[in-house]
Every structure is written in structure tokens, then in C-alpha cells.
TORPAMI-557465 format. One record per residue (C-alpha): x, y, z. Coordinates in Angstrom, 3 decimals, padded with zeros to 6 digits. Layout:
<recs>
{{X Y Z}} ...
</recs>
This chain:
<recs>
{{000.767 016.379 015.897}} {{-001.997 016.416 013.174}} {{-001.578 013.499 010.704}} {{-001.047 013.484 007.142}} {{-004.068 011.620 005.129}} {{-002.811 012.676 001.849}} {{-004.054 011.733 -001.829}} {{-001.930 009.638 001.998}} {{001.773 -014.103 006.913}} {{-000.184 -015.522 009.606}} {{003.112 -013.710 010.295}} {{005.438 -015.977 011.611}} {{006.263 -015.047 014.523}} {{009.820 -016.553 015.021}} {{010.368 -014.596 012.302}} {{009.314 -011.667 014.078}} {{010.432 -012.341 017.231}} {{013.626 -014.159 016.316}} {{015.684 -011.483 018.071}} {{019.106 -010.971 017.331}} {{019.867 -014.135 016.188}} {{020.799 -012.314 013.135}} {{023.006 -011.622 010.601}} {{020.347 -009.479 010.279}} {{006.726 005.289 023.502}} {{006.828 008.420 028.910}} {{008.586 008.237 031.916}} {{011.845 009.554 033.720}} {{014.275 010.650 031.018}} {{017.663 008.619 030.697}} {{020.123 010.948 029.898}} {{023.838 009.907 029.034}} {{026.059 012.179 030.962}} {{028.000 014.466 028.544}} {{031.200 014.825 030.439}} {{031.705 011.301 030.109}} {{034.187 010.020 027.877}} {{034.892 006.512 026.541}} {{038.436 006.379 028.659}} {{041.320 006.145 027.201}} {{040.580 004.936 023.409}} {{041.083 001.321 022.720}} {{042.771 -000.151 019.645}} {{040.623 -001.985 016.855}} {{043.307 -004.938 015.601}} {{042.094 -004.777 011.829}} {{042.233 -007.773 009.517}} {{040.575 -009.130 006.318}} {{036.970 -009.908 007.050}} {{036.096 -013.581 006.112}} {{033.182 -012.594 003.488}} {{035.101 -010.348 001.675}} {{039.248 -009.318 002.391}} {{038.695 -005.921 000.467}} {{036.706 -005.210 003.853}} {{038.819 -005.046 006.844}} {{036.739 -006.526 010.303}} {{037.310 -006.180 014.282}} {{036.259 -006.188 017.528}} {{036.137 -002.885 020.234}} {{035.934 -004.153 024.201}} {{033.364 -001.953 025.811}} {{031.776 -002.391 029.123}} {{028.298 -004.211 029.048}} {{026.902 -001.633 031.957}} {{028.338 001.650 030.878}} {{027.618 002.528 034.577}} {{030.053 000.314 035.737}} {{033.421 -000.171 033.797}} {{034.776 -002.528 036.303}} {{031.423 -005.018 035.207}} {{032.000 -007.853 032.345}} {{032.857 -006.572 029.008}} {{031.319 -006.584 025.232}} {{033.176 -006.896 021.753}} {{031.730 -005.292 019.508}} {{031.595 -006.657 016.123}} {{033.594 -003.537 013.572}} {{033.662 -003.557 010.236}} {{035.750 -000.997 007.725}} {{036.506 -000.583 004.262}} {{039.692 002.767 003.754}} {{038.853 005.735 001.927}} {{039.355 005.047 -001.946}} {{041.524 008.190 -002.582}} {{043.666 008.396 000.627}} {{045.028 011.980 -000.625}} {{041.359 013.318 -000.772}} {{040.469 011.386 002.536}} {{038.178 013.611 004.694}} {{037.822 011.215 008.012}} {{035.611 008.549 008.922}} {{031.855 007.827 008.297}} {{029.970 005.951 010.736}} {{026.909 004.190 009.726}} {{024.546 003.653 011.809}} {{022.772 000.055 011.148}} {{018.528 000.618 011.542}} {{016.152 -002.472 012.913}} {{016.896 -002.387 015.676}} {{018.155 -005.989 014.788}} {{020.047 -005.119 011.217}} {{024.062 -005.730 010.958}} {{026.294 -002.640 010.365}} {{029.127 -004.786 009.734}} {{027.036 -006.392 007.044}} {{026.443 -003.305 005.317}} {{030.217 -002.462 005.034}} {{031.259 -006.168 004.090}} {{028.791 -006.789 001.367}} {{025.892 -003.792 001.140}} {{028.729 -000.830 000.764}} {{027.317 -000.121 -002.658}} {{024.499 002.091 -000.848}} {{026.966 004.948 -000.391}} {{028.098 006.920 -003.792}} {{031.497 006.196 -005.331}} {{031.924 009.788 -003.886}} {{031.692 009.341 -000.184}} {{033.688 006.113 -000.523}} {{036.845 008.185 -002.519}} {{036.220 010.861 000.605}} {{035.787 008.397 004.148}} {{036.595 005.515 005.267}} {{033.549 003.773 006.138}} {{032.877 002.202 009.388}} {{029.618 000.528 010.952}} {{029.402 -002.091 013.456}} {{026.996 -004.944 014.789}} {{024.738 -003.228 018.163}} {{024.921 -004.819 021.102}} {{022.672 -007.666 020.854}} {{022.776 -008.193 017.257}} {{025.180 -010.445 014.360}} {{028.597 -010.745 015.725}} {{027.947 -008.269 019.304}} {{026.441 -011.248 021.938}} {{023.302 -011.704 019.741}} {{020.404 -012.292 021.812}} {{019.805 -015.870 021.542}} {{015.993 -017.478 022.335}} {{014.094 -020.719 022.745}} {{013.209 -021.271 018.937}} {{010.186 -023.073 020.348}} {{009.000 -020.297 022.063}} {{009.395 -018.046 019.176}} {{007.777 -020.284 017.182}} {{004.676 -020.261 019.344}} {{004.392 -016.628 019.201}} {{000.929 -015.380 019.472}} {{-000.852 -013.109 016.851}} {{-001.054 -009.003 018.153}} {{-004.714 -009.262 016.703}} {{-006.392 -010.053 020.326}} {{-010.035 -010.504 020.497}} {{-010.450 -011.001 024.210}} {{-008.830 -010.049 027.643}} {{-008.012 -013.735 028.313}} {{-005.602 -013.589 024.816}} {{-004.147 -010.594 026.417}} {{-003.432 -012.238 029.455}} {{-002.152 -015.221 027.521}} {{-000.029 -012.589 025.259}} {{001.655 -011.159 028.437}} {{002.414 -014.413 030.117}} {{004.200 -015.821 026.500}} {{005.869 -012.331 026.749}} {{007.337 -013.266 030.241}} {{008.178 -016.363 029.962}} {{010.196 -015.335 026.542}} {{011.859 -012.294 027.749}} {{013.504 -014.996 030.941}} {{014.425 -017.435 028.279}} {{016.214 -015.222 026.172}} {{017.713 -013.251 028.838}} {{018.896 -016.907 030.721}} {{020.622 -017.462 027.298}} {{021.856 -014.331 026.360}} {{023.571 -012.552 029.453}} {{023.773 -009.606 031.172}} {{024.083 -007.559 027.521}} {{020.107 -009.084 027.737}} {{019.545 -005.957 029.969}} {{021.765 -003.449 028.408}} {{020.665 -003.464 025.026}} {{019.169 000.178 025.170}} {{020.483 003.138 022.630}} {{021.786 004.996 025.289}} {{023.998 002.300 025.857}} {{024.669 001.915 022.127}} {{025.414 006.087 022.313}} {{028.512 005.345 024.792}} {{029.820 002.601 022.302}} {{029.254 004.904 019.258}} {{031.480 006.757 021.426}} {{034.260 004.304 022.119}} {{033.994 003.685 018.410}} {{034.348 007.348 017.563}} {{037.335 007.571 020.051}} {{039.552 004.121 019.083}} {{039.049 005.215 015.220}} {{040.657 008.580 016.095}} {{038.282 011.139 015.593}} {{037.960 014.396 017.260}} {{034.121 014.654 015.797}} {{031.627 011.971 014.517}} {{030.751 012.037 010.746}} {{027.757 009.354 011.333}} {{024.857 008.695 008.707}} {{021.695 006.481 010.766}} {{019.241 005.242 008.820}} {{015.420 004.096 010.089}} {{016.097 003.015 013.683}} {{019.912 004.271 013.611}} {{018.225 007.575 013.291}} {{017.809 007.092 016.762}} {{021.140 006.718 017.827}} {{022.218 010.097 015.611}} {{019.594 011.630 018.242}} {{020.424 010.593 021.088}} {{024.176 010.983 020.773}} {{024.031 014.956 019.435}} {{021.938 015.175 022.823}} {{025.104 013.477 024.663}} {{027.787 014.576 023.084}} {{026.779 017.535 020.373}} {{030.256 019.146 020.767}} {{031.609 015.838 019.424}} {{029.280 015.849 016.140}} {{030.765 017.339 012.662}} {{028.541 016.085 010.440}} {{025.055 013.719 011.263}} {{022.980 012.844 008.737}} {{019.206 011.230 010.126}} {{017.527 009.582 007.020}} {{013.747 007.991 007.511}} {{013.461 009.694 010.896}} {{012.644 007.862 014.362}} {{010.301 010.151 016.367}} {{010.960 009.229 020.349}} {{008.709 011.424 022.012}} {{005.532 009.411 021.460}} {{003.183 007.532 024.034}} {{001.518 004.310 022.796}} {{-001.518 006.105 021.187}} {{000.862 007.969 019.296}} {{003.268 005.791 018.406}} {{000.211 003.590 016.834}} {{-001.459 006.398 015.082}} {{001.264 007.904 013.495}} {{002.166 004.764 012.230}} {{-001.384 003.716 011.148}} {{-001.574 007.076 009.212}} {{001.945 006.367 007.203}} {{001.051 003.323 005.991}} {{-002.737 004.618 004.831}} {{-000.919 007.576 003.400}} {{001.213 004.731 001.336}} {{-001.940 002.832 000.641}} {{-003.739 005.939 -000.766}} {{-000.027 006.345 -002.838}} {{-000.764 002.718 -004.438}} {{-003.962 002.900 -005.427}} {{-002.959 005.916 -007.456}} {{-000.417 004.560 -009.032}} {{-002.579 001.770 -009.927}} {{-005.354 003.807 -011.387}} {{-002.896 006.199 -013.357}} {{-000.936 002.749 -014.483}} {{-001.944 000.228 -017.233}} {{000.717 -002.164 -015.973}} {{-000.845 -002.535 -012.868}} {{-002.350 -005.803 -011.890}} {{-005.564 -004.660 -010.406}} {{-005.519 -001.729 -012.954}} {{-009.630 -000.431 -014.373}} {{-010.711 -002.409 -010.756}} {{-011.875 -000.914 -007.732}} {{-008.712 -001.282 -005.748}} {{-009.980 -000.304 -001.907}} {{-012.672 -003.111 -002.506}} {{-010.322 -005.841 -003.564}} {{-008.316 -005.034 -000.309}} {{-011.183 -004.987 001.545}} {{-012.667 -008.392 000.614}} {{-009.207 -010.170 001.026}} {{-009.101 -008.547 004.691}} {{-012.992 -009.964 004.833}} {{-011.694 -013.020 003.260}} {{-008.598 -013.329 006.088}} {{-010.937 -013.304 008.894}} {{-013.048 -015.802 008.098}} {{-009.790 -018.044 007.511}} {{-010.672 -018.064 004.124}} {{-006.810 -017.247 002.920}} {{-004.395 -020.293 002.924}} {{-000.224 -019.446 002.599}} {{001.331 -020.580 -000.747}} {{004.118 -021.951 001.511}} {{001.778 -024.166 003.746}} {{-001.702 -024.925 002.542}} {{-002.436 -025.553 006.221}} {{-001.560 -021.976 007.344}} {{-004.144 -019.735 007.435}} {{-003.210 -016.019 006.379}} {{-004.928 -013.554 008.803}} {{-005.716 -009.776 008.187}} {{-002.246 -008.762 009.838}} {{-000.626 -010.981 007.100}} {{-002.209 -008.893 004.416}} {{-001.078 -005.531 006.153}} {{002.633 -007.033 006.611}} {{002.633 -007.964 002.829}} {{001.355 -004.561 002.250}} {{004.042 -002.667 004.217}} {{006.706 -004.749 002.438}} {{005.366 -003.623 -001.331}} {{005.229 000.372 000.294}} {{008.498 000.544 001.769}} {{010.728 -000.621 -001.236}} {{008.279 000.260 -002.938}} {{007.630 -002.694 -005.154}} {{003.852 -001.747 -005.925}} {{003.815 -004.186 -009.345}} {{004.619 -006.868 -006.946}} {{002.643 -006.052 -004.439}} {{-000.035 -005.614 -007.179}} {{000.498 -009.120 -008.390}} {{-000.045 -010.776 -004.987}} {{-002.889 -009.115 -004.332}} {{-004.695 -009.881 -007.373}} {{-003.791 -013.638 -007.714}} {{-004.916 -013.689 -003.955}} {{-008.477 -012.098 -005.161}} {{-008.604 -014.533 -007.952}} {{-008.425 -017.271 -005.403}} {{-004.573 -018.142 -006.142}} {{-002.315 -019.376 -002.984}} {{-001.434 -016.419 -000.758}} {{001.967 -015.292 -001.312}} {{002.290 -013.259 001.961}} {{005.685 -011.644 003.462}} {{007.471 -011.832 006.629}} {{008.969 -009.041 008.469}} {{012.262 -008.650 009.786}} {{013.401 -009.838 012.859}} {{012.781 -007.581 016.373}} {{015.363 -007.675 018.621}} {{012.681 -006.525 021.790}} {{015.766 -006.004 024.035}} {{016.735 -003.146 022.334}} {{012.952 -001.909 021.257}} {{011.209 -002.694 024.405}} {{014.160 -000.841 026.554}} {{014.040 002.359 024.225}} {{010.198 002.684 024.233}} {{007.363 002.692 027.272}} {{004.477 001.524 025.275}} {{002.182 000.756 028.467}} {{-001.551 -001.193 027.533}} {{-003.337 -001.581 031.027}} {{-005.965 -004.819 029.509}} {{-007.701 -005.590 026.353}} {{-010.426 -003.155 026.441}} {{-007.020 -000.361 026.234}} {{-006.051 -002.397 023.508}} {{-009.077 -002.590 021.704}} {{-009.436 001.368 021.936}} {{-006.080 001.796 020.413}} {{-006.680 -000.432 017.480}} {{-010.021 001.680 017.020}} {{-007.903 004.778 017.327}} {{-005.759 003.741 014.472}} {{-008.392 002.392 012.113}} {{-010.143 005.850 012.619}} {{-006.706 007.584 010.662}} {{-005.919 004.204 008.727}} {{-009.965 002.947 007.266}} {{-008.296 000.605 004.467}} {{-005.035 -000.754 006.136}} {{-006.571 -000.548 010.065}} {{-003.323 -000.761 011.515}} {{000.424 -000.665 011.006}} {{002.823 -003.534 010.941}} {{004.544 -001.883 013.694}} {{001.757 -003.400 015.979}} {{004.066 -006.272 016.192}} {{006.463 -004.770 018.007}} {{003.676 -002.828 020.840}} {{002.214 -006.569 021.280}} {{005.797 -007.430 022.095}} {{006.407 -005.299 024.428}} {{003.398 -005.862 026.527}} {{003.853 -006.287 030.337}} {{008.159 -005.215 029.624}} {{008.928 -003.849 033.337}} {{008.888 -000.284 033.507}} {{010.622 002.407 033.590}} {{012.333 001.062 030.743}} {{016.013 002.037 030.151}} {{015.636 004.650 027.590}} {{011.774 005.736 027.683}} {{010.897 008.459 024.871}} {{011.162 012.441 025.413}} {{011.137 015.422 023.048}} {{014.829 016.071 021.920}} {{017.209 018.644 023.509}} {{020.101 019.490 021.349}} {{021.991 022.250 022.524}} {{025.808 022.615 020.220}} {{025.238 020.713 017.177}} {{026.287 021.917 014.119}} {{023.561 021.769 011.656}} {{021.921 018.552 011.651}} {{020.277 016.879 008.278}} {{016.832 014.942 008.226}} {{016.034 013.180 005.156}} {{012.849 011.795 004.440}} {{010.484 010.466 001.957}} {{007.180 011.989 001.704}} {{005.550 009.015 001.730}} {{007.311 006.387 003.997}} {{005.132 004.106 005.415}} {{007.694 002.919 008.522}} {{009.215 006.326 009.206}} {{006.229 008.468 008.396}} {{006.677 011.878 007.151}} {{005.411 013.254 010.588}} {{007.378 011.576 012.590}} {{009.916 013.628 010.556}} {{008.446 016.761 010.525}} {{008.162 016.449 014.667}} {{011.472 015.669 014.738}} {{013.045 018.845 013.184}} {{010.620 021.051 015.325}} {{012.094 019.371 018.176}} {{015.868 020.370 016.829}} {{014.047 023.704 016.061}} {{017.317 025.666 014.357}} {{020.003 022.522 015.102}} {{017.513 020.593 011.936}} {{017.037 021.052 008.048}} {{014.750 018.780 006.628}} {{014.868 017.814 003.262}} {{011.959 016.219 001.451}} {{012.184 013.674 -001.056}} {{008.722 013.732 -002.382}} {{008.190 010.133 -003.504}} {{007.763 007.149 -001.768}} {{009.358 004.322 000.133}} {{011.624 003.751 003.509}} {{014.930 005.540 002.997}} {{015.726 008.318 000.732}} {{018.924 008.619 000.192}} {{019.372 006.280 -002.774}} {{015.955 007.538 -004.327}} {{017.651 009.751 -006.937}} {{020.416 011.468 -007.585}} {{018.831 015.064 -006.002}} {{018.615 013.383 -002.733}} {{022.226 011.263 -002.772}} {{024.148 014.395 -004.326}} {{022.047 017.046 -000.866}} {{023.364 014.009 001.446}} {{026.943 013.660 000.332}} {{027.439 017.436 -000.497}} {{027.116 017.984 003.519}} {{028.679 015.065 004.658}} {{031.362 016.202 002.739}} {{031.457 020.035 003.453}} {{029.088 019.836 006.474}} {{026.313 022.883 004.526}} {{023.344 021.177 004.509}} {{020.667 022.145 001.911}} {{018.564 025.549 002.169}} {{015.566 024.932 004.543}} {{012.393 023.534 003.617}} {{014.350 022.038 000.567}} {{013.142 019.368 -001.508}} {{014.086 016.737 -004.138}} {{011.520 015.275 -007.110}} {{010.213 011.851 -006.789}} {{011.121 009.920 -009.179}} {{008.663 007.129 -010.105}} {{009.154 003.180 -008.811}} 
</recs>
């Protein structure tokens, strides 16, 4: 699809890579048969959670190989807190945790403040830890080995070859430590348990709200089971129908678009730390500055901070977005101060490298793509999300759940929300998305900036909750002001 170029540490890799340990794109089609059902519905035994006894926690046994019930099971890590107002109770809302790698039953224990007062008077709400992740058999890895990740910046074909070896000999590790739920960490697995979930709470129809990578799961289970969906609510949208030039494109040209949003705000804004100053120089001398090693961490003198660094720190300031912060780093970096670089979250690459084909035959592939994206992204080069491709390098193939253009047939409506300028769940990757639901999808636009939009303003929380609770969504094409960081 065209891309949007409107007024649009070195990392540490155990960070990156540390997957699931966590409290925290073609190929044949897996498809989840729709007559399946999650048997006869289990019971969740509720209790107190330990965190916080307002919140009530449990597990749900589900198979580990949906293909094979009779194989070794899973519990699932629940989490609830009850409908505020029991006599205006509507049901059950499912969240559905993004990452992959984040905790849903951390988001109900101690991060329930995201939903409105209203939705928490109206539903109980529900989320749970994916397979893989928090209290659902994390995946569990040498920390040696993800310590000695290597940097995705490769410069030759023998650091590719040395990238896809580390790659093997990590994904053996963590699978000899993890299990079988190592190899069956897909979403389309994650669809049946949403499922079982949906079943053992009671409810005829899903009310589910996925955010970022959950987004995914919202797909993919209105293409399972779209007579079971009443309400589903797909906020910073996952596209799944990209190859690996697209995938790094449309991701190059989100994070330029929130790059070109910056130095805006910078130039329009006195309080701005690099304010009066030619802001796309700066950045460009501290990416100079980064590969010549110049840049040393403010956590470890010793570390050098490479160009990748810079666009991680970057990505961090857009998504919030925190742009005085961001602002402040980058000038005290300029001035020759002590990098103050970010980290990014944690990957869990059993789920992301079994939901996405993201094939690179050598380095001179590699190489192309990089040039690719630094043709749609001249100031940033590349997306953080380049990570999570160099992870994936040399995963077997066909993976699990490889990436196709949606199908929902049977849905009610379906909302998309999404920032205009989101810089890990780019505006196109929404936009694709609801052609692909063509009349199942309304989109609506909250035109400011960062990763999520339903707690940007009040416009975009009161759209969300007024369908989850009365399943209309908003007129098409609708919108919502941005309201400034």
C-alpha cells in the first residue's frame, strides 16, 4: 500500500531477547477450524490475587497442541476484577494483552485504571497471561546467550551467518528449557484459548478489546469464530498480510512519519530542548557520531551506543509520546553529555517468529531491505522493529501462523482505533486492515500521536466504550482531535 510521509542502547539484547521471562510476514494459511469448540467449558476456581485481593486470579487447563487434546496440558494464568455495578452488569470484557510478551493478568491486577470508571461499572474485566508469557509456562532462556545477542545492524555476510547460527543455537536452548508450549506459542493457538476462556467465563459472545499485538488475536479469532463475537474492539492495529519488505517499510515509514511529528513540535515549541536548532542535523550527527563509536551509555562508560540505540530511544519518546524527554536526551547527547539511551521491551520470538514468515536469503537481501527502508525513512533509516526480523532469521518455515489478508465473514461491526501518527502500529497498517474487513471494519482516527489511542482523550475513550457498551460503533471515516502531549 502507498506509505504515509506526512508533515510524517547498544540495545541490550537480553533485554530484547529476554523472552517471556516476564512479568512483562507468506506461506500456506493456518486456519483455526470454526466448528471447533473448546469442549465442554472448564471451571476457573477464583481467589484473591496475591498483588492485590480486590483482583480475583486463576488458572484455565487447555491443551498445549490444540490438535491434540489427549497431548500435555497448559494453565493459563486468569486474572478478573467483577463489574462495579452488578445491577447494570452487561457481561464480560476480555482484554487482550499486546507484545507479544506483555501480561494480561498484570493489566487487571495493577494497570485496570486504563479502562473508564464506565466500562468497569458495565463488565467484569478479564485478561490473562499468553501462552509463553508471566504466569502461562514462560519461555525460559540461557541468560548467557541472551546476553550475547548480536546487533541486527550487519555489515557483512559472515555476521549474518554468525546472526543465524546465535539464532539456532538460542531457539534449542530455550525450547530444551521451556517445553513443548516452546512450539505452540502461535496466535492461532492463543485464538482456541481465547476460546476456552470465552466458554469457562460463560459467554455466549466475546466482548474482547486487543491492543498493539492483541490486535492480532481480535483478528484472527472473528476469522475463527465471527458468530461468537458481540463486540471487538482492535486499537493500534497489527497488519498480518505483509512479506518482509513490507513489514520493514511500513514500519520504517511510521516511525519517520513520528520523527517528522517531533521536529514540529519542536520548532512550533519554546520548551523544547533543541528548540531555534536545526533538529534533522542534530539527529544526524549523533547517528554520525554512533558509528564511529563516538557515543558512550550513561549506564556503562564502556558501552558504546550504536545508531540502532539512537532509533530505539527515539521510538520510545514517539510512542508515549514523551517528545520533552526525548528532546532532553538528545540534546545533552549533542552537547557531549553521557548517552541516556532506552531499552525495548522484551520479544517473546516463540510467539513472533511462529505468527510471521519474515524470510532473508543472505546479507546482500538484507542489505537491500535496510536500503529499502531508509529510502521511506531518510532521518530514522529504520524501525526498531528490525529487532524482531534479525530474530527471526533462519526460524524453520512454514511457520505456524504465516501472514494472509483477513477473511471475516459474520462479524458484527468491528472497531479499529488508531492514532494518526503511531510509530509501532502505523496508520497504514490500519488503514490496510479495515480494507481487508471491507464492511465488517469502522475505523476511527485519533489524529494525534503515540501507540494506543484509546486513553488519548476523552473523544476517543467515550467512541470506544459507547460500542463496547451498545455494540454501534462510530459513523465511518470518523475521527477524534488530537490533543497535544
Amino acid at each position: 500500500m502507498p506509505m504515509r510521509r506526512s508533515r510524517t542502547r547498544r540495545i541490550r539484547w537480553a533485554a530484547l531477547l529476554a523472552a517471556g521471562v516476564a512479568s512483562a510476514v507468506a506461506g500456506v494459511v493456518g486456519v483455526v477450524q470454526p466448528a471447533a469448540t473448546a469442549g465442554p467449558a472448564s471451571v476457573i476456581a477464583w481467589a484473591p490475587c496475591p498483588q492485590d485481593a480486590t483482583a480475583q486470579c486463576g488458572t484455565l487447563s487447555v491443551p498445549v497442541d490444540w490438535a491434540d487434546p489427549a497431548a500435555p496440558r497448559l494453565d493459563l494464568a486468569v486474572a478478573r476484577r467483577p463489574a462495579a455495578d452488578p445491577q447494570a452488569r452487561i457481561g464480560t470484557l476480555v482484554f487482550g494483552p499486546g507484545g507479544p510478551g506483555d501480561s494480561g493478568v498484570s493489566r487487571v491486577v495493577t494497570g485496570v485504571g486504563r479502562f473508564s470508571d464506565e466500562l468497569r461499572r458495565r463488565f467484569d474485566i478479564v485478561s490473562f497471561d499468553p501462552r509463553g508469557v508471566g504466569g502461562s509456562n514462560p519461555v525460559a532462556c540461557s541468560p548467557d546467550l541472551l546476553a550475547s545477542r548480536p546487533s541486527p545492524l550487519l555489515t557483512s555476510q559472515a555476521e549474518f551467518d554468525a546472526l543465524l547460527a546465535y539464532n539456532q543455537r538460542l531457539r534449542d536452548d530455550c525450547r530444551a528449557r521451556t517445553g513443548p508450549v516452546f512450539d505452540h506459542a502461535d496466535t492461532l493457538s492463543t485464538v482456541r484459548d481465547l476460546d476456552a476462556i470465552r466458554a469457562a467465563l460463560g459467554e455466549d459472545r466475546l466482548t474482547f478489546h486487543g491492543s498493539s499485538y492483541g490486535t492480532l488475536l481480535g483478528e484472527q479469532y472473528a476469522e475463527a469464530f465471527p458468530h461468537r463475537v458481540r463486540a471487538l474492539v482492535l486499537e493500534s492495529v497489527v497488519d498480518h498480510s505483509l512479506g518482509t519488505r513490507g513489514f520493514l517499510t511500513s514500519q520504517a515509514a511510521a516511525v519517520q512519519d513520528s520523527f517528522d511529528e517531533f521536529v514540529a513540535w519542536c520548532d512550533r515549541t519554546a520548551g523544547c530542548a533543541l528548540h531555534g536548532r536545526d533538529v534533522r542535523a542534530v539527529w544526524a550527527d549523533l547517528m554520525a557520531r554512533a558509528e564511529r563509536g563516538e557515543l558512550r551509555s550513561a549506564t556503562d562508560p564502556a558501552v558504546a551506543v550504536t545508531p540502532f540505540d539512537l532509533v530505539v530511544t527515539a521510538h520510545r519518546g514517539f510512542a508515549r509520546p514523551a517528545w520533552a524527554d526525548l528532546a532532553n536526551r538528545l540534546a545533552t547527547m549533542h552537547a557531549g553529555g553521557p548517552a541516556a539511551v532506552a531499552a525495548f521491551p522484551p520479544l517473546v520470538t516463540a510467539a513472533f517468529c511462529a505468527d510471521w514468515s519474515l524470510p532473508v536469503r543472505d546479507y546482500r537481501q538484507y542489505a537491500d531491505l535496510l536500503r529499502r527502508a531508509a529510502r521511506v525513512a531518510p532521518d530514522v533509516r529504520y524501525s526498531a522493529s528490525l529487532w524482531a526480523v534479525a530474530a527471526c532469521l533462519g526460524w524453520p518455515q512454514p511457520v505456524a501462523n504465516p501472514q494472509h489478508r483477513l477473511k471475516v465473514r459474520g462479524t458484527p461491526p468491528i472497531l479499529l482505533v488508531n492514532s494518526r501518527h503511531d510509530p509501532a502500529s502505523g496508520y497504514n497498517w490500519a488503514t490496510n486492515v479495515a480494507r481487508q474487513l471491507g464492511d465488517r471494519g469502522v475505523l476511527l482516527t485519533y489524529e494525534g500521536w503515540g501507540h494506543g489511542a484509546y486513553t488519548r482523550s476523552a473523544c476517543t475513550t467515550g467512541a470506544v466504550d459507547e460500542y463496547l457498551i451498545s455494540t454501534r460503533p462510530p459513523a465511518p471515516r470518523a475521527t477524534c482531535p488530537a490533543v497535544e502531549p
